[in-house]
N, C-alpha and C positions, 0 to 999 in steps of 0.2 A: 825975706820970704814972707808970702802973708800968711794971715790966719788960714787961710782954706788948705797953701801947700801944705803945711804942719799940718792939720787932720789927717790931711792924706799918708801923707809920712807916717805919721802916728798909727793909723790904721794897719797901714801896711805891715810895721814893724813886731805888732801883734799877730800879725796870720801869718808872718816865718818864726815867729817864737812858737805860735799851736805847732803848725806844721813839723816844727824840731821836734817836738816833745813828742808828738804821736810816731814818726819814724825811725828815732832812736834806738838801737840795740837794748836791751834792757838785760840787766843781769841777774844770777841767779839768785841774789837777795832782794831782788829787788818784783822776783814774780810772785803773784799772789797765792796762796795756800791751796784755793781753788782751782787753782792748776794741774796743782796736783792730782786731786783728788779727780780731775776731770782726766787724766792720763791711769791712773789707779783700775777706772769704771771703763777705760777702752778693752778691757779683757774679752774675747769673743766668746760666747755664749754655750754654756759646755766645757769649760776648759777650766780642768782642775790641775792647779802651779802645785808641783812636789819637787823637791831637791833628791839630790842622788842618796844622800845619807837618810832620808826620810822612806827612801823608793825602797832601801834595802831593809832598813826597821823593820817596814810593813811586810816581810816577805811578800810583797808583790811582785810574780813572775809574768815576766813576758816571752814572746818568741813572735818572731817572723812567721806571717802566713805565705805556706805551703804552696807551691800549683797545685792542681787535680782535687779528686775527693775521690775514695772509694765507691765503686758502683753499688748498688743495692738493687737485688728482682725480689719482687713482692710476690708471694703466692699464700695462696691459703692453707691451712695446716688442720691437724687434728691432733690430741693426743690421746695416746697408746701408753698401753703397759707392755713392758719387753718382756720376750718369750715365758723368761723365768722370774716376772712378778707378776704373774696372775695365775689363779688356779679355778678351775672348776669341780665341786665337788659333787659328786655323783653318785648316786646308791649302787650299795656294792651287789645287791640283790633284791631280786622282787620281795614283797614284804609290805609291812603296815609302820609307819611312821609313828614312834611308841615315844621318842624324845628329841626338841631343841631347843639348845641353849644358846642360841644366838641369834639375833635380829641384823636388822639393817643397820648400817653404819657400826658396828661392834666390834672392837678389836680381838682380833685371833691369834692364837699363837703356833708357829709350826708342832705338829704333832699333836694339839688339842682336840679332843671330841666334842663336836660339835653335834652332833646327831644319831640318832641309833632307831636301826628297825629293827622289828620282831618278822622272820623269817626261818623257811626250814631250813633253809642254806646251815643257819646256825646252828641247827641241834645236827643236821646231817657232820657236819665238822667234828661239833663236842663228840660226837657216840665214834667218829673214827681215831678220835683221840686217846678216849678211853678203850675202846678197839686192841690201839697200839699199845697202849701201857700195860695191857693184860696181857697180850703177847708176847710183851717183854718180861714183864714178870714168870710166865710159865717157862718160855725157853731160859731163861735166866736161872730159875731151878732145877732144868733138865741138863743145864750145861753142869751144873753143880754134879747132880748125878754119875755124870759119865765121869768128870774128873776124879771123885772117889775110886769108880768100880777100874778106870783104869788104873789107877795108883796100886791097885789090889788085883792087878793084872787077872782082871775079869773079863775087859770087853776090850778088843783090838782099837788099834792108835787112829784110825780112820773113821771109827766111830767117834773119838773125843773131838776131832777135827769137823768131822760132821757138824756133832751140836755146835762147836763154837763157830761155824759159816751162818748157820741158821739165828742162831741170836745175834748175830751182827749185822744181819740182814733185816730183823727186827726191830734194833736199834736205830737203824738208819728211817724206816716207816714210822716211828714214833717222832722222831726228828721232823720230817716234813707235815705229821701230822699236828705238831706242837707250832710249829713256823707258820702253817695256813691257818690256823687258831688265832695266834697274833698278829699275823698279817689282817684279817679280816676284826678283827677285835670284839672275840666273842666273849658276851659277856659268861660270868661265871657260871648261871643256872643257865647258861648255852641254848637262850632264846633268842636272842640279840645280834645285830652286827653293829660295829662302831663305824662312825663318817668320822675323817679325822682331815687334817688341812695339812698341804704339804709345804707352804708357806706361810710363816708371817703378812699380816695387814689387816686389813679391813671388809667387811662382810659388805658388798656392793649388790646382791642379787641374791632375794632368798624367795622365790617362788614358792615351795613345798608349804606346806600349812599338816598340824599338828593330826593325825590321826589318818590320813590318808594313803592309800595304797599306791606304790609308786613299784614301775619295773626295775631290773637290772638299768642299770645308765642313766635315768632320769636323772637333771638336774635339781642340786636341793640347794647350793648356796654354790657363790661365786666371789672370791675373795681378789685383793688385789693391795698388792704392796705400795704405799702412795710415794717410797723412795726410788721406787722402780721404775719410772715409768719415761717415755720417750714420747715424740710429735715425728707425726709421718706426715709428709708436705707433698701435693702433688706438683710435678713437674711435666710441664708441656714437654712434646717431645722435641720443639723448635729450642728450648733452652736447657734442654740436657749437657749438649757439650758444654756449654760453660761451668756448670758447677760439679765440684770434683771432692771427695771425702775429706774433710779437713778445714774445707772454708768455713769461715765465722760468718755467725749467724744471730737474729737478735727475734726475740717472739715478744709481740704485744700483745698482753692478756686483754681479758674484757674488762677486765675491774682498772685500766691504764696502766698499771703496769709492765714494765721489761725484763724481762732477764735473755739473759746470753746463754747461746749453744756452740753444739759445731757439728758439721755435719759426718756423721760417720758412715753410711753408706748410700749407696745407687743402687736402686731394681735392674739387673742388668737389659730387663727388656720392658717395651710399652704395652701396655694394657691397651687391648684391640678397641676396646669401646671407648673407652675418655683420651684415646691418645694420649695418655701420661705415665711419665714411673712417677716411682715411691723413691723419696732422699729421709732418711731417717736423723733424725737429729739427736743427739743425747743430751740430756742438760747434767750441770752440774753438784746437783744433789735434789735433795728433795725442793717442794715446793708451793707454800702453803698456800693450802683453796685451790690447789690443781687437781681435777677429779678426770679421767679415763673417759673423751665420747666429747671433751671440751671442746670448741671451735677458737683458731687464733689464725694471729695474721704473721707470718714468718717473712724476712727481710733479710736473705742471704747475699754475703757479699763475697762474688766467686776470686779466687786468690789471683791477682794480677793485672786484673779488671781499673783501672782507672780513668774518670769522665775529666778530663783537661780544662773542661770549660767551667766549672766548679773548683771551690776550694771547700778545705775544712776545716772547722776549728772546736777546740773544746770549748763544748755547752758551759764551761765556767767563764769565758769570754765573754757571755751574751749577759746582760745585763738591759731592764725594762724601764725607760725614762722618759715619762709623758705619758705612757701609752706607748709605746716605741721600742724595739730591738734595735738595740746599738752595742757597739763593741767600744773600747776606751784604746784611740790610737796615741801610741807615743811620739809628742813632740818637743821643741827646747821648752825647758822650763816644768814640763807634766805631762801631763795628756789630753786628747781633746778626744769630744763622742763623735761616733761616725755611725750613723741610722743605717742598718743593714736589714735585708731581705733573707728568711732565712726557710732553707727548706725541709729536710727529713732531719730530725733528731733520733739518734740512739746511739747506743752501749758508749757514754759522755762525749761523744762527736756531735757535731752540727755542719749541715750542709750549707753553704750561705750564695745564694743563685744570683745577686745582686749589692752592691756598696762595699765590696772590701777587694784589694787590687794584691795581687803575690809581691809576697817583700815588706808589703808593710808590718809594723814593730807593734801589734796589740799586748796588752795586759790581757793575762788568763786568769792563773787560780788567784784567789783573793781581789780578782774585778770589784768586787760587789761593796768591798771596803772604798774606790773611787767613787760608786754611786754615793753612799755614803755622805762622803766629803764634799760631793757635788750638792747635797739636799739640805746639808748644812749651810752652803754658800747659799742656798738661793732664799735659804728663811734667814738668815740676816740683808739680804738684799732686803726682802720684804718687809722687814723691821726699819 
């Protein structure tokens, strides 16, 4: 062979030896570390890896989302105090406004005097009172009388019966004369009437001012219990049939705020002018910075009412990553985030009108410990 075939050979022999090397199987001691590390970094973006025994540690709950979502009708509301938490106080007679002990905003106590005129009403009472008490004292010692003389069979049986009809008769006019005395709350030198409060709360309306003449009935203060109180919501009369005593109901104050009601009754008829009833709602106890004349926004949800095209899930679900409302869906190995669109929030529901499908497996309460784990991951990425 000459020098030139040998190159050729030679050559050749070399590019099926690369050729082996590069197509070769390679094993798994034999791949380089980087490999790894490059398989490690293919995790998809959001997807935080938790084991079952880790899933449980965390008390992280999940559930299946639902079909439907409860409906909700928005209307405007007002609140009220119920019948029996508000009082008007009112002079009990014409007169001169001689004392008050209570301003605006001031706690009252049932039964407390709050105000007092100077009035003849009041001395006309006292002098019927003293009236009756001397009444009772004279008959009282003429009954005495007759018991003697008849004892000593002086004056017949009909006369002792007499007097004692008549001083019974006088005891009963002392009686009501001592009752309208305290009823009206005169004072002792029987110049005065007492204003006295027939509930417990707070003094909302003190118009009267200190010296001034005021008739029978005029308002002098107006109290209101702040535990008492209720929202009256107007209801169009197109959506009356839907909502019925009982339904849940959620009010958003002005300060952001929620709290939950339920609605306890229906106007059974429309008011001719706004075409609307009255749905009275009661809440659950009192409720600070709720004052009587408030404006809110009520969110009743009528019982049986479901929108199919929505889902719902608890507000603990929703968690905020980027900028973004996502929920944390369960898949092998963890969870991954799913960006969702989300509509009316209240009483810890969320409506979600786009990105989450029925059936799927989200984490709820304690979500917020996956964000978490997720914000850990991404500042060691960034490290």
């Amino acid at each position: 062979m000459t020098r030139r075939g040998l190159a050729l050979a030679g050559a050749a022999l070399v590019l099926v030896l690369i050729l082996w090397l590069a197509l070769r199987p390679t094993t798994p001691e034999e791949q380089p570390a980087e490999a790894e590390h490059a398989e490690e970094s293919e995790a998809p973006e959001g997807f935080v890896a938790i084991t079952p025994q880790q899933l449980s540690s965390s008390q992280i709950a999940v559930q299946d989302v639902q079909q439907g979502s409860a409906v909700e009708l928005v209307f405007p509301a007002t609140v009220g105090a119920r019948p029996t938490g508000a009082a008007r106080l009112d002079a009990r007679a014409s007169g001169v406004v001689r004392s008050l002990s209570k301003t605006l905003g001031d706690p009252v106590s049932r039964g407390e005097t709050v105000a007092r005129i100077e009035s003849g009403e009041a001395a006309g009472l006292a002098a019927q009172l003293s009236a009756a008490r001397a009444r009772v004292t004279e008959l009282t010692a003429a009954y005495g009388r007759e018991q003697r003389l008849f004892s000593e069979n002086v004056t017949a049986r009909q006369d002792l019966e007499a007097a004692r009809a008549t001083l019974a008769v006088a005891q009963s006019e002392l009686q009501r004369a001592q009752a309208a005395v305290s009823a009206a709350g005169v004072s002792g030198d029987g110049r005065s009437l007492a204003v006295t409060s027939p509930i417990s709360g707070r003094i909302t309306a003190a118009p009267v001012v200190l010296g001034a003449f005021v008739n029978a009935g005029d308002e002098l203060y107006r109290v209101v219990n702040p535990s008492a109180l209720q929202v009256e919501v107007a209801i169009p009369a197109a959506d009356l049939a839907r909502i019925a005593a009982g339904d849940e109901a959620t009010l958003a104050l002005p300060d952001g705020r929620e709290i939950s009601g339920r609605v306890r009754s229906l106007t059974p008829a429309v008011d001719i002018e706004n075409r609307a009833a009255t749905a009275v709602i009661s809440l659950a106890g009192q409720v600070a910075g709720l004052q009587p004349g408030a404006f809110l926004e009520a969110r009743i949800r009528p019982s049986g009412e479901v929108d199919g095209d929505l889902v719902s899930i608890p507000e603990d679900a929703i968690q905020t990553v980027e900028g973004r409302d996502v929920v944390f869906r369960q898949v092998p190995g963890g969870f991954q985030t799913q960006a969702v669109t989300v509509g009316t929030r209240s009483a810890g529901k969320a409506t979600i009108i786009a990105g989450l499908k029925p059936g799927t497996v989200i984490a709820t309460a304690n979500a917020f410990l996956l964000k978490a784990e997720l914000g850990k991951e991404g500042a060691e990425d960034d490290d």
